[in-house]
N, CA, C and O atoms as a Tinker XYZ file with bonds, in Angstrom:
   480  protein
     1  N    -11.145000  -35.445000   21.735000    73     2
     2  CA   -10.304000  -35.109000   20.595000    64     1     3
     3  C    -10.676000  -33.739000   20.032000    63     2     4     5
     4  O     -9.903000  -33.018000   19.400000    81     3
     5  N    -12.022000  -33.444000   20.350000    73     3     6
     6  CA   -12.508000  -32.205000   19.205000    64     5     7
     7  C    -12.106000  -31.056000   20.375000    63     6     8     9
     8  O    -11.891000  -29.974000   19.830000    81     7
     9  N    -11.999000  -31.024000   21.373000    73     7    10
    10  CA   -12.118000  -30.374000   22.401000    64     9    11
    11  C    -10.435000  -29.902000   22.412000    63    10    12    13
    12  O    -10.131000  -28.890000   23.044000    81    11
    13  N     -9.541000  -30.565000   21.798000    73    11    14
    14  CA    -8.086000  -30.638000   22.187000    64    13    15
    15  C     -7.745000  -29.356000   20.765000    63    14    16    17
    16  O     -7.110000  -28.324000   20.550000    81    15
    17  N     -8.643000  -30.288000   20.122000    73    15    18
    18  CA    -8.451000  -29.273000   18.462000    64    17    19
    19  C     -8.963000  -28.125000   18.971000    63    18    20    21
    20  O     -8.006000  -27.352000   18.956000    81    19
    21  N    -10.046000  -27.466000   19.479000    73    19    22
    22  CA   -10.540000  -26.560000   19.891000    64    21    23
    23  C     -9.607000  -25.479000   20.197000    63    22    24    25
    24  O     -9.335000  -24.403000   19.665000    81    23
    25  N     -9.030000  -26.396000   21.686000    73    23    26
    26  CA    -8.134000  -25.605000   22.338000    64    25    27
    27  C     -6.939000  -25.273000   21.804000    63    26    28    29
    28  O     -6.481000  -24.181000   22.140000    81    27
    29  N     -6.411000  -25.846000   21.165000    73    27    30
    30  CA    -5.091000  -26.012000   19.858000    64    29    31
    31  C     -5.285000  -24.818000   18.997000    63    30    32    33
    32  O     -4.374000  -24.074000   18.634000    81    31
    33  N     -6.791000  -24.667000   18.637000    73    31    34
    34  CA    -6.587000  -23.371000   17.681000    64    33    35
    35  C     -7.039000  -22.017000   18.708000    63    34    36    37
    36  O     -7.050000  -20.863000   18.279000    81    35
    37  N     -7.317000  -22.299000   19.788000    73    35    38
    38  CA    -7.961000  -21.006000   20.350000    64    37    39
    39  C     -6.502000  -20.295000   21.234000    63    38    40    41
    40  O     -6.536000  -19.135000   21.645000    81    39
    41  N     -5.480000  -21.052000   21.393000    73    39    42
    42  CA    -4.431000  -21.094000   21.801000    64    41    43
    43  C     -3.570000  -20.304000   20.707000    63    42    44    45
    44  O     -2.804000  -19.353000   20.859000    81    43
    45  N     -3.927000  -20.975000   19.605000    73    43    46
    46  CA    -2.888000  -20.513000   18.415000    64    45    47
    47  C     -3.198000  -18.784000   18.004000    63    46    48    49
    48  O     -2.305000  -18.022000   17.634000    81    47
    49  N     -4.651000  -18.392000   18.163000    73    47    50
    50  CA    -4.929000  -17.429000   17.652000    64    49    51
    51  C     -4.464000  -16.575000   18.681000    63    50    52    53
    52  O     -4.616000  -15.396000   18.362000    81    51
    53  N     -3.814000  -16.776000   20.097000    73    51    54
    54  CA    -3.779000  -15.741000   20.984000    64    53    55
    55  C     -2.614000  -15.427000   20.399000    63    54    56    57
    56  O     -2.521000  -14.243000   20.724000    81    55
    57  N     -1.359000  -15.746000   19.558000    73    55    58
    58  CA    -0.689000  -15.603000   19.170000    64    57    59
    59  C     -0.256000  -14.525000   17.944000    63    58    60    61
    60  O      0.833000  -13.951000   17.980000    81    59
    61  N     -0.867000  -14.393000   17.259000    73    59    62
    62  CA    -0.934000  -13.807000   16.493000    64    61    63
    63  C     -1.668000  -12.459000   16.572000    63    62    64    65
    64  O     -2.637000  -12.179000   17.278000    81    63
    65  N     -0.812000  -11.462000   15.452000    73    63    66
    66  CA    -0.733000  -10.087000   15.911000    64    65    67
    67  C     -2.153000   -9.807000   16.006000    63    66    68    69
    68  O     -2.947000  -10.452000   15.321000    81    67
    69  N     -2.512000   -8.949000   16.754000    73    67    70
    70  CA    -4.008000   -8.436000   16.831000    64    69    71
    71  C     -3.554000   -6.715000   16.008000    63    70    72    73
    72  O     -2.454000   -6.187000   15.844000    81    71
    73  N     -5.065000   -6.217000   15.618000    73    71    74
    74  CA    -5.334000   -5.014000   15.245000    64    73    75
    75  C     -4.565000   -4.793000   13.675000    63    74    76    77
    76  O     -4.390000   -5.671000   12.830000    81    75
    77  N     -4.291000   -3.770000   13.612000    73    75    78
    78  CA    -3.838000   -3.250000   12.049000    64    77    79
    79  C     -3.229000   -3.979000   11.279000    63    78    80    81
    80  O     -2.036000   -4.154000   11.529000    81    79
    81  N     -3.968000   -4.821000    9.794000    73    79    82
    82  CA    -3.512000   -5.311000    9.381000    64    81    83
    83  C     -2.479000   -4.970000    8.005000    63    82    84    85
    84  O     -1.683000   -4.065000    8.256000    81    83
    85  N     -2.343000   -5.654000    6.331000    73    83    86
    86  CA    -1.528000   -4.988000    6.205000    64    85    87
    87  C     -2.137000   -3.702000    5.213000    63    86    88    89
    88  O     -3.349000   -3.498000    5.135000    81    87
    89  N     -1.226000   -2.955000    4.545000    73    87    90
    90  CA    -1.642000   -1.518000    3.465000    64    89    91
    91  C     -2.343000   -1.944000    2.791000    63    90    92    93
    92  O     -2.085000   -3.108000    2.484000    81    91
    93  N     -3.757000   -1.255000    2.082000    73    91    94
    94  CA    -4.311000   -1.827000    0.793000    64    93    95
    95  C     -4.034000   -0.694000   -0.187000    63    94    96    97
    96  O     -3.790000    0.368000    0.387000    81    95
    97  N     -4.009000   -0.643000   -1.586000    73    95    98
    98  CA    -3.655000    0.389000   -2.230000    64    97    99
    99  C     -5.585000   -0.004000   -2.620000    63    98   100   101
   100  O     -5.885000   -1.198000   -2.631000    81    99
   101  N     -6.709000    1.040000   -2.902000    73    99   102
   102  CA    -7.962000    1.346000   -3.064000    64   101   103
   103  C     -8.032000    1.714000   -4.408000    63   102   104   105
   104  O     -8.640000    1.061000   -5.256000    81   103
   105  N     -7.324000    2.909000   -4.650000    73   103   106
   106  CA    -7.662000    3.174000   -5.994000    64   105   107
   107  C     -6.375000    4.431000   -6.578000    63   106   108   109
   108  O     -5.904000    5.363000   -5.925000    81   107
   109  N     -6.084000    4.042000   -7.949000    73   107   110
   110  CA    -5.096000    5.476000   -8.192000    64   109   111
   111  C     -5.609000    5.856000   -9.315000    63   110   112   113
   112  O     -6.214000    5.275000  -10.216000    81   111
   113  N     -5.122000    7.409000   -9.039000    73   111   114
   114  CA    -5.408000    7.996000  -10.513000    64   113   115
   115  C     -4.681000    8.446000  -11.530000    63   114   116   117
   116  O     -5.077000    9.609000  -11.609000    81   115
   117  N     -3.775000    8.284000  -12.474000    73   115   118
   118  CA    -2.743000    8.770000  -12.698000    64   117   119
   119  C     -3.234000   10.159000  -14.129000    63   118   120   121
   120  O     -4.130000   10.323000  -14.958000    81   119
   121  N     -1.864000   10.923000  -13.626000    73   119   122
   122  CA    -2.010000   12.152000  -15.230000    64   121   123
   123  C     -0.841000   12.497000  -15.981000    63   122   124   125
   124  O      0.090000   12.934000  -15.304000    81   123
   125  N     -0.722000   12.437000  -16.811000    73   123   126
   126  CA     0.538000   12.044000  -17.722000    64   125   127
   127  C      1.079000   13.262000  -18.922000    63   126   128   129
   128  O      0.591000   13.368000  -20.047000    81   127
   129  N      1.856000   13.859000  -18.532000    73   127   130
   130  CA     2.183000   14.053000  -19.448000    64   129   131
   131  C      2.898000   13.629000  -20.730000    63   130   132   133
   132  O      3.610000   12.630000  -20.625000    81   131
   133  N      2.806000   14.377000  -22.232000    73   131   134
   134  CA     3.312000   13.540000  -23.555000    64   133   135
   135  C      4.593000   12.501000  -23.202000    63   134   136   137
   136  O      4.756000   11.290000  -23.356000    81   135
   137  N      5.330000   13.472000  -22.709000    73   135   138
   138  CA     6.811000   13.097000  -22.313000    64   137   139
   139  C      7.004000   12.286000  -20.678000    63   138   140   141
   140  O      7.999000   12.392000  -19.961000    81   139
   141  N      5.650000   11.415000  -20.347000    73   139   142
   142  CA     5.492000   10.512000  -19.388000    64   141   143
   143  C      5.864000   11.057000  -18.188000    63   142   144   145
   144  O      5.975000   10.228000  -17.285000    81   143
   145  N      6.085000   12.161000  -17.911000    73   143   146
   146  CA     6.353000   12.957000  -16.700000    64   145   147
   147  C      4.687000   12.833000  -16.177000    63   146   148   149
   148  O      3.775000   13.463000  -16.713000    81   147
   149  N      4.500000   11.814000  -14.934000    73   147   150
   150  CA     3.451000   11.884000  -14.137000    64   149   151
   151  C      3.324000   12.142000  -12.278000    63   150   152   153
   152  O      4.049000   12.072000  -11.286000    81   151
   153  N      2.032000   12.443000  -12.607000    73   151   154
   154  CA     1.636000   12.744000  -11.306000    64   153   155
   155  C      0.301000   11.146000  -10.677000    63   154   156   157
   156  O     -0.508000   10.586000  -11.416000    81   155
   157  N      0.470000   10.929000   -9.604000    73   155   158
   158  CA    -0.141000    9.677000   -9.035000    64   157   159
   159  C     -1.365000   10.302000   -7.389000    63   158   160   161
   160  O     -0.965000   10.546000   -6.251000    81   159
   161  N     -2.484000   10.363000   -7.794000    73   159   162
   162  CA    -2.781000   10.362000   -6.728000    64   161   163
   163  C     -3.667000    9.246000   -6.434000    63   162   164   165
   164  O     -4.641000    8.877000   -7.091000    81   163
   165  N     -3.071000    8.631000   -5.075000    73   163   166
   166  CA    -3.541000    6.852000   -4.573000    64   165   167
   167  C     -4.095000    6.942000   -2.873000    63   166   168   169
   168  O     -3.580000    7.630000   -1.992000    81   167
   169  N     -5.184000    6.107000   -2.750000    73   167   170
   170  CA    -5.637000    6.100000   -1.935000    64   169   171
   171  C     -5.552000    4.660000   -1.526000    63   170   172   173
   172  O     -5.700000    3.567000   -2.072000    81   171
   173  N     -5.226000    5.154000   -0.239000    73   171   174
   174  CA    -4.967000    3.869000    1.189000    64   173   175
   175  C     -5.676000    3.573000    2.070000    63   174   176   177
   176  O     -6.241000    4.447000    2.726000    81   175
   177  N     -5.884000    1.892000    2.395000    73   175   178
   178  CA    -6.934000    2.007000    3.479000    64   177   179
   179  C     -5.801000    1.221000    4.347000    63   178   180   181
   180  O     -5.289000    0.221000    3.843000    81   179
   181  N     -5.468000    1.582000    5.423000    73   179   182
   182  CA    -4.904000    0.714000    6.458000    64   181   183
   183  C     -5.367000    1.234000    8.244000    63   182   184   185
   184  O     -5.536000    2.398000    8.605000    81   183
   185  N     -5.459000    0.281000    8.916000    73   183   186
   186  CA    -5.859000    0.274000   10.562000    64   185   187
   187  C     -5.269000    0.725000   11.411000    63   186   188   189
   188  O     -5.204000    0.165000   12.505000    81   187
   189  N     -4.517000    2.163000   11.077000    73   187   190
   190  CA    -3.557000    2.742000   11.378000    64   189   191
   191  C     -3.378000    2.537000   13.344000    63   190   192   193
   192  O     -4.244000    3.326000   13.724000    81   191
   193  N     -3.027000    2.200000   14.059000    73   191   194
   194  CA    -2.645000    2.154000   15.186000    64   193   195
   195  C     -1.843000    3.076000   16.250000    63   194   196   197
   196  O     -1.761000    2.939000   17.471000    81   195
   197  N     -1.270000    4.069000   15.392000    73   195   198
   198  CA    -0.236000    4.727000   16.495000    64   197   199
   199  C      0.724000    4.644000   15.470000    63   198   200   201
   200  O      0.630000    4.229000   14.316000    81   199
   201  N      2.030000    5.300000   16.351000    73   199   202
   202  CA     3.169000    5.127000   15.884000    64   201   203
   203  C      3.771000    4.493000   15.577000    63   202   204   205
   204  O      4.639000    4.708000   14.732000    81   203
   205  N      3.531000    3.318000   16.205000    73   203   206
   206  CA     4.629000    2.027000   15.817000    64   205   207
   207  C      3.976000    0.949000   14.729000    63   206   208   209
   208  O      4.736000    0.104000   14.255000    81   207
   209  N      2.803000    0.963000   14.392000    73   207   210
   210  CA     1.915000    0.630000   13.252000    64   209   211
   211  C      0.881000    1.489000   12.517000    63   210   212   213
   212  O     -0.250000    1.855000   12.838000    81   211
   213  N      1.801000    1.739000   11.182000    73   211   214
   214  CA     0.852000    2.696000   10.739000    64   213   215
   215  C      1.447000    2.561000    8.911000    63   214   216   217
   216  O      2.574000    2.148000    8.639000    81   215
   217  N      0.537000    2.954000    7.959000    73   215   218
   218  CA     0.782000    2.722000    6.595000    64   217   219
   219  C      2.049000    3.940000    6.369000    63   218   220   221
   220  O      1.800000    5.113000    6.645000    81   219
   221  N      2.983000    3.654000    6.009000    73   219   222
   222  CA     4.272000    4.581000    5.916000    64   221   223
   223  C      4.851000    5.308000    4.278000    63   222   224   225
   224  O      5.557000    6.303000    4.114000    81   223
   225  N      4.440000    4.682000    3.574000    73   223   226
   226  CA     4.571000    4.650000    2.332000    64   225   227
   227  C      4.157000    4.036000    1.030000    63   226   228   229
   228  O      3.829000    2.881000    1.304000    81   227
   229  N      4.053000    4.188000    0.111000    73   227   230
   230  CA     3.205000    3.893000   -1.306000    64   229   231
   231  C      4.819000    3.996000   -2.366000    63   230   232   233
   232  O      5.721000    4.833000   -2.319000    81   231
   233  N      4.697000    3.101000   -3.014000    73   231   234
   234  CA     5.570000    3.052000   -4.380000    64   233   235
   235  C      4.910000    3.152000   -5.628000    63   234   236   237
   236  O      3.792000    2.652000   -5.755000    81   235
   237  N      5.272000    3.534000   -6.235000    73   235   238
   238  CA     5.140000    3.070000   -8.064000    64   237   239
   239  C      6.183000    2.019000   -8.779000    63   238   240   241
   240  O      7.401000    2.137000   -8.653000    81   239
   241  N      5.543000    0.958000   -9.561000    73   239   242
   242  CA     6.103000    0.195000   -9.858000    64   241   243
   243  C      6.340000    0.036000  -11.428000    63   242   244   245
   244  O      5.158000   -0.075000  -11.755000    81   243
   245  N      6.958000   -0.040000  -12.472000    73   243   246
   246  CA     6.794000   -0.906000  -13.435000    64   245   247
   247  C      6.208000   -1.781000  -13.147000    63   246   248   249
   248  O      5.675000   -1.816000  -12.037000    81   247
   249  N      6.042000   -3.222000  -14.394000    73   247   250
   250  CA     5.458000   -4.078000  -14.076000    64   249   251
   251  C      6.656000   -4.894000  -13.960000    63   250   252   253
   252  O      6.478000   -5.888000  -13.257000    81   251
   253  N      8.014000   -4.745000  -14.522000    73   251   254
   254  CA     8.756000   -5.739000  -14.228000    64   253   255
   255  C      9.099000   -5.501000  -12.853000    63   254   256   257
   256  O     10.119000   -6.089000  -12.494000    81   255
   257  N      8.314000   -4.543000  -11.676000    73   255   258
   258  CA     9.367000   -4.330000  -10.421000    64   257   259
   259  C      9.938000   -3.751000   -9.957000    63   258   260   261
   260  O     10.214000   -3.667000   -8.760000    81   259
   261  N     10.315000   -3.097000  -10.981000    73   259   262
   262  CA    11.214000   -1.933000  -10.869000    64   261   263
   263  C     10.494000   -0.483000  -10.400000    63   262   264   265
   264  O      9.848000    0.245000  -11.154000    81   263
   265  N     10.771000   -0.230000   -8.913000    73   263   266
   266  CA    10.504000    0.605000   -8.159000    64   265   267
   267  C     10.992000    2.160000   -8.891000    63   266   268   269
   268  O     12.186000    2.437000   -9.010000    81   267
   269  N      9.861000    3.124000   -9.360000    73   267   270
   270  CA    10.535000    4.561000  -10.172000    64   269   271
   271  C     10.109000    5.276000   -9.136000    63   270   272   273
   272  O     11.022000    6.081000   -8.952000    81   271
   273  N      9.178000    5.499000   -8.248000    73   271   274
   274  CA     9.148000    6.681000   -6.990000    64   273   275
   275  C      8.454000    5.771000   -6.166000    63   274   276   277
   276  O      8.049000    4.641000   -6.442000    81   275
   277  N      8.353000    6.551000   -4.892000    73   275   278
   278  CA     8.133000    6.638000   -3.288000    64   277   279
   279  C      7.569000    7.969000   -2.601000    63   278   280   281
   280  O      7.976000    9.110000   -2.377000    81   279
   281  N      6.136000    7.030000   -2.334000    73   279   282
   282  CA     5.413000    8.808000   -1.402000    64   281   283
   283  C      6.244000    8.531000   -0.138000    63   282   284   285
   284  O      6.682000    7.402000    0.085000    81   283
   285  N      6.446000    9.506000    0.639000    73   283   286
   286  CA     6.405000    8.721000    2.083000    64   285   287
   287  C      5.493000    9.493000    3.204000    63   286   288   289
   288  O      5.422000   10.713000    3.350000    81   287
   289  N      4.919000    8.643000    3.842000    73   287   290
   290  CA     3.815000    9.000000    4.379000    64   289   291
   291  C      4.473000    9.018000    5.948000    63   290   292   293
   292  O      4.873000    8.045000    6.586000    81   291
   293  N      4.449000   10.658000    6.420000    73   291   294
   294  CA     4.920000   10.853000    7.838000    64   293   295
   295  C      4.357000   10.785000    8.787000    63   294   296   297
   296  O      4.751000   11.524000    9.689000    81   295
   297  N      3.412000   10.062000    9.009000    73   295   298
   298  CA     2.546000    9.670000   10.392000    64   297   299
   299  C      1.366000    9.271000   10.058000    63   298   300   301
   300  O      0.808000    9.450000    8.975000    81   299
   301  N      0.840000    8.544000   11.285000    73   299   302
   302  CA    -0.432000    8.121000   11.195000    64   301   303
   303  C     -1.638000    8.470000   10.455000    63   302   304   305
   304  O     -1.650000    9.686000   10.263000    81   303
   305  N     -2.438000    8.009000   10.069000    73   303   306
   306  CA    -4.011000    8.597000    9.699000    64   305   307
   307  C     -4.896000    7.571000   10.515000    63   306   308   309
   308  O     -5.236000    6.510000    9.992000    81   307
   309  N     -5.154000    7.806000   11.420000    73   307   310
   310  CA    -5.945000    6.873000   12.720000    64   309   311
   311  C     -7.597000    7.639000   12.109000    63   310   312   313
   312  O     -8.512000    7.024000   11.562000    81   311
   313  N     -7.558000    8.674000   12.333000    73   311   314
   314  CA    -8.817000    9.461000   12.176000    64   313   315
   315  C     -9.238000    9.561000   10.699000    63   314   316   317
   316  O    -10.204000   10.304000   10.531000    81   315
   317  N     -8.867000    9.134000    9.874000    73   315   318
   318  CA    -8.554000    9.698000    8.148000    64   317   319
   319  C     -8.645000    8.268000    7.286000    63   318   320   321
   320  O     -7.806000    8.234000    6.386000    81   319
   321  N     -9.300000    7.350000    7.358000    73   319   322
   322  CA    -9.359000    5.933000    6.273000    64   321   323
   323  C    -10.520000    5.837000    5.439000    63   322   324   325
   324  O    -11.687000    5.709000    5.809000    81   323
   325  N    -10.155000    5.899000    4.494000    73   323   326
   326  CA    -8.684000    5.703000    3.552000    64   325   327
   327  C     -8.692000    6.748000    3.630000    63   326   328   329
   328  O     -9.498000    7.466000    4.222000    81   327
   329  N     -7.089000    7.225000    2.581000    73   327   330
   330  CA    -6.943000    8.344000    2.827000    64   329   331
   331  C     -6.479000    8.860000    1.398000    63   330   332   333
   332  O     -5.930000    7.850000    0.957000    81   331
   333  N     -6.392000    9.653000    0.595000    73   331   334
   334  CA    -5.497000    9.827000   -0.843000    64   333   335
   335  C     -4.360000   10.479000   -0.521000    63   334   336   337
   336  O     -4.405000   11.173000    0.494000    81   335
   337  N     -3.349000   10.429000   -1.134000    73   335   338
   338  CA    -2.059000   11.282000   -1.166000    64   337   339
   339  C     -1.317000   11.592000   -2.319000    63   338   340   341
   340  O     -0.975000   10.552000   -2.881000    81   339
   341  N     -0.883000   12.733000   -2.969000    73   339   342
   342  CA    -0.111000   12.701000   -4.290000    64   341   343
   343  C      1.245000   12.619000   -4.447000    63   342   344   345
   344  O      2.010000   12.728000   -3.489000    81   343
   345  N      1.607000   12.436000   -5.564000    73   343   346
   346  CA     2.842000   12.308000   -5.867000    64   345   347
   347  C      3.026000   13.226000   -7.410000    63   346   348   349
   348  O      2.116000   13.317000   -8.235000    81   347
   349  N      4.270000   13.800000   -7.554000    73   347   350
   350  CA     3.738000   14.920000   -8.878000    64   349   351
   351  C      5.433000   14.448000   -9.661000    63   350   352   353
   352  O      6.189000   13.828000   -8.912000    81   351
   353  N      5.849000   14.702000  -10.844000    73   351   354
   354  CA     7.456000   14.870000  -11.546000    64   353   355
   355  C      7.586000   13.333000  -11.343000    63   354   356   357
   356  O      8.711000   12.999000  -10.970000    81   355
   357  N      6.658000   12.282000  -11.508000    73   355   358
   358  CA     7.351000   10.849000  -11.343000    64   357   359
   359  C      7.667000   10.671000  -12.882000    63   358   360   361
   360  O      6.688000   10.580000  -13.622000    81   359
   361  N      9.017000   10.608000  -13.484000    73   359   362
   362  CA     9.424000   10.380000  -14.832000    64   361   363
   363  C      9.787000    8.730000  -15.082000    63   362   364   365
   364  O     10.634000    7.989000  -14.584000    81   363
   365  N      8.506000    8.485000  -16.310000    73   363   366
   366  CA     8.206000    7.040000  -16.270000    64   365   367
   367  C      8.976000    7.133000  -17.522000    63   366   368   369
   368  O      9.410000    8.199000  -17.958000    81   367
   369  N      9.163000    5.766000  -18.199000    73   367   370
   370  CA    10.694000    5.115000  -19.311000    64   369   371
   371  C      9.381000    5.530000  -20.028000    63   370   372   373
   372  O      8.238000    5.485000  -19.571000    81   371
   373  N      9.836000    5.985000  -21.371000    73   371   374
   374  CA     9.408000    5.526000  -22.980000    64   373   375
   375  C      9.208000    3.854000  -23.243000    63   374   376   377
   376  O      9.960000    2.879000  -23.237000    81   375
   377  N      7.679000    4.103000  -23.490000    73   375   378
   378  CA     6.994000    2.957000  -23.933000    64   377   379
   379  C      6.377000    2.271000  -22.349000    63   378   380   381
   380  O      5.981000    1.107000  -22.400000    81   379
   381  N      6.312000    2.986000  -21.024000    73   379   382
   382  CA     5.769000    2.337000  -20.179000    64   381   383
   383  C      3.661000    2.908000  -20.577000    63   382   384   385
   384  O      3.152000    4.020000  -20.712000    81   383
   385  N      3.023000    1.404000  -20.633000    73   383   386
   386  CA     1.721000    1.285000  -20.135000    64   385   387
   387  C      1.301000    1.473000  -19.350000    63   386   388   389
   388  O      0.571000    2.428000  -19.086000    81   387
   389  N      1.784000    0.191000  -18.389000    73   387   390
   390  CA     1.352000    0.624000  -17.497000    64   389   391
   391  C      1.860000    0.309000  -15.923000    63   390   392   393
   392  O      2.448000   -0.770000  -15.834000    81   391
   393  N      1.777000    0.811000  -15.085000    73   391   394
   394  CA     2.457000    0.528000  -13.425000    64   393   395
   395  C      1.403000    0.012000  -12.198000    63   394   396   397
   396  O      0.226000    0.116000  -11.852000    81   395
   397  N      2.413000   -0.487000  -11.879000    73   395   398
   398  CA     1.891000   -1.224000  -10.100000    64   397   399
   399  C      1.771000   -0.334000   -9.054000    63   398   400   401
   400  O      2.837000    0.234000   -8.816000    81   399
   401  N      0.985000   -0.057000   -8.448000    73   399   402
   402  CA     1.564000    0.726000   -6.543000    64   401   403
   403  C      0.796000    0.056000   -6.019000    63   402   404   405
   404  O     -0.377000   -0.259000   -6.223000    81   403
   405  N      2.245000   -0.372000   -4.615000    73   403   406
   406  CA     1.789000   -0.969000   -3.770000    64   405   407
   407  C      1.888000    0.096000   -2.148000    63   406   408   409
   408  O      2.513000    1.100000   -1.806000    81   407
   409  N      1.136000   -0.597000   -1.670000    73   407   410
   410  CA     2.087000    0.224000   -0.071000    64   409   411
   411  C      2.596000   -0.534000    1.169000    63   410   412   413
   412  O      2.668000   -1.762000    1.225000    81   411
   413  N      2.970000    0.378000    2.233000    73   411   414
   414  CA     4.012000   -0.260000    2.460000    64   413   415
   415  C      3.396000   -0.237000    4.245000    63   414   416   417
   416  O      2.559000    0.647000    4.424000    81   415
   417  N      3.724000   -1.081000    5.489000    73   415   418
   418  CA     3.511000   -0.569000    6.582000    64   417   419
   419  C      4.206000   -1.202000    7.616000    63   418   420   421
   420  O      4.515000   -2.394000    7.643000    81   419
   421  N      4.521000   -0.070000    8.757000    73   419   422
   422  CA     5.601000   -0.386000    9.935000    64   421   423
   423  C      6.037000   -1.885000    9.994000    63   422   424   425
   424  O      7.161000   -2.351000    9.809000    81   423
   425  N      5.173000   -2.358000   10.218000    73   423   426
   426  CA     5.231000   -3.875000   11.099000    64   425   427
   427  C      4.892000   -4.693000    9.641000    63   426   428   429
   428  O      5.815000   -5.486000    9.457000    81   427
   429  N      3.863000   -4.780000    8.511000    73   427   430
   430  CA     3.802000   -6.031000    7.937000    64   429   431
   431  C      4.849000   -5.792000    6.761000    63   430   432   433
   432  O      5.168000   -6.770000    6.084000    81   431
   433  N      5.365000   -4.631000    6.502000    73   431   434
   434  CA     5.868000   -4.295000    5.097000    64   433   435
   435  C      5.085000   -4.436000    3.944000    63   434   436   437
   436  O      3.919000   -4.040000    3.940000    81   435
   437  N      5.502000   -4.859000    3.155000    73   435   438
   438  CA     4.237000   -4.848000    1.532000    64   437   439
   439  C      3.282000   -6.565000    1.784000    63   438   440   441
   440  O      3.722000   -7.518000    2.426000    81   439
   441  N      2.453000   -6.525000    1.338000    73   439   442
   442  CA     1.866000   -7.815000    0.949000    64   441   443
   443  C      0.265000   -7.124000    1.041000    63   442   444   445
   444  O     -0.659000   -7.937000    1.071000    81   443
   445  N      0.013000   -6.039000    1.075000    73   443   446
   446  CA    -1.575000   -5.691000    0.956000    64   445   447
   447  C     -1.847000   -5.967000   -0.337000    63   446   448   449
   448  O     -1.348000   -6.860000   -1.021000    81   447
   449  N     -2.876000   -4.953000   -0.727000    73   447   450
   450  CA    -3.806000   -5.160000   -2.126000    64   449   451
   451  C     -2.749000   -4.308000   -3.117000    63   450   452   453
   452  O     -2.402000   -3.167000   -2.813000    81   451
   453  N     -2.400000   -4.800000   -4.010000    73   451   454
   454  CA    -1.884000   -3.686000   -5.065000    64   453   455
   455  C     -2.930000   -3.557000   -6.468000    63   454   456   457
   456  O     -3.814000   -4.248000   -6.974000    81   455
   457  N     -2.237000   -2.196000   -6.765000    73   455   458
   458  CA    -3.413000   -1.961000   -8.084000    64   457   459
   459  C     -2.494000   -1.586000   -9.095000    63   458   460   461
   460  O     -1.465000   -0.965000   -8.829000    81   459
   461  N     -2.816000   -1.935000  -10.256000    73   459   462
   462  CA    -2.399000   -1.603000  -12.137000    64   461   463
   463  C     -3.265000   -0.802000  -12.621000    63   462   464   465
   464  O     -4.489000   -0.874000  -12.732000    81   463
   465  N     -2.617000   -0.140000  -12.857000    73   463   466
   466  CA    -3.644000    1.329000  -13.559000    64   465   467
   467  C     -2.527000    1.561000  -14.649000    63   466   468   469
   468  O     -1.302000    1.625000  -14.543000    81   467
   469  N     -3.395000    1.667000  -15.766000    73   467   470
   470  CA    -2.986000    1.981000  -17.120000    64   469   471
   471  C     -2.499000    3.723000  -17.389000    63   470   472   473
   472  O     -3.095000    4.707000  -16.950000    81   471
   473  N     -1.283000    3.709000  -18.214000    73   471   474
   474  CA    -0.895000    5.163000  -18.013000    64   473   475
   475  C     -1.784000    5.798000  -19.252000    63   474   476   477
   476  O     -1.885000    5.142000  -20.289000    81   475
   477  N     -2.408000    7.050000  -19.132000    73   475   478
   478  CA    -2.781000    7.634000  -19.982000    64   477   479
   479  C     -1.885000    8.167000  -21.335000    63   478   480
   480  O     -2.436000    8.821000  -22.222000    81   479
């Protein structure tokens, strides 16, 4: 019986994707101006693979969700983890605290680590 379970899961794992898993967002920094006009620079750790798996993009979020910009990240960083990237003119609503970024990649789409960082 234990031997069947064995094989049942050693079977199951050949299945499932190997190598790069999904985006983590590490850390952001944000700078704000009075009039909430900000700049975001966020750092990514993902297992970049090549072309066809690789971390592609970073958002900024409200907290209700609401997506206000998009880095987009044009190729790999295989050699480069984590990595930071900026974003500058992101114009956040009157009365936002504070925002989400998540990121984004080829094959898993979003579900990595996201981070809340308070707006200055």
């Amino acid at each position: 019986m234990i031997s069947k379970l064995l094989l049942s899961a050693i079977s199951l794992t050949c299945w499932l994707p190997a190598g790069a898993g999904e985006a983590d967002v590490l850390q952001v920094k944000p700078g704000c101006t009075e009039d909430l006009v900000c700049s975001f620079a966020v750092t990514v750790e993902h297992a970049d693979s090549g072309w066809d798996h690789y971390a592609n993009k970073w958002d900024v979020l409200l907290t209700d969700g609401t997506v206000v910009a998009s880095r987009e990240l044009l190729h790999p960083h295989e050699n480069e983890q984590p990595f930071t990237r900026s974003l500058q003119n992101v114009r956040l609503p009157r009365g936002t605290t504070e925002v989400d970024v998540r990121a984004h990649d080829k094959v898993h789409g979003y579900g990595g680590h996201t981070v809340r960082v308070s707006i200055p």
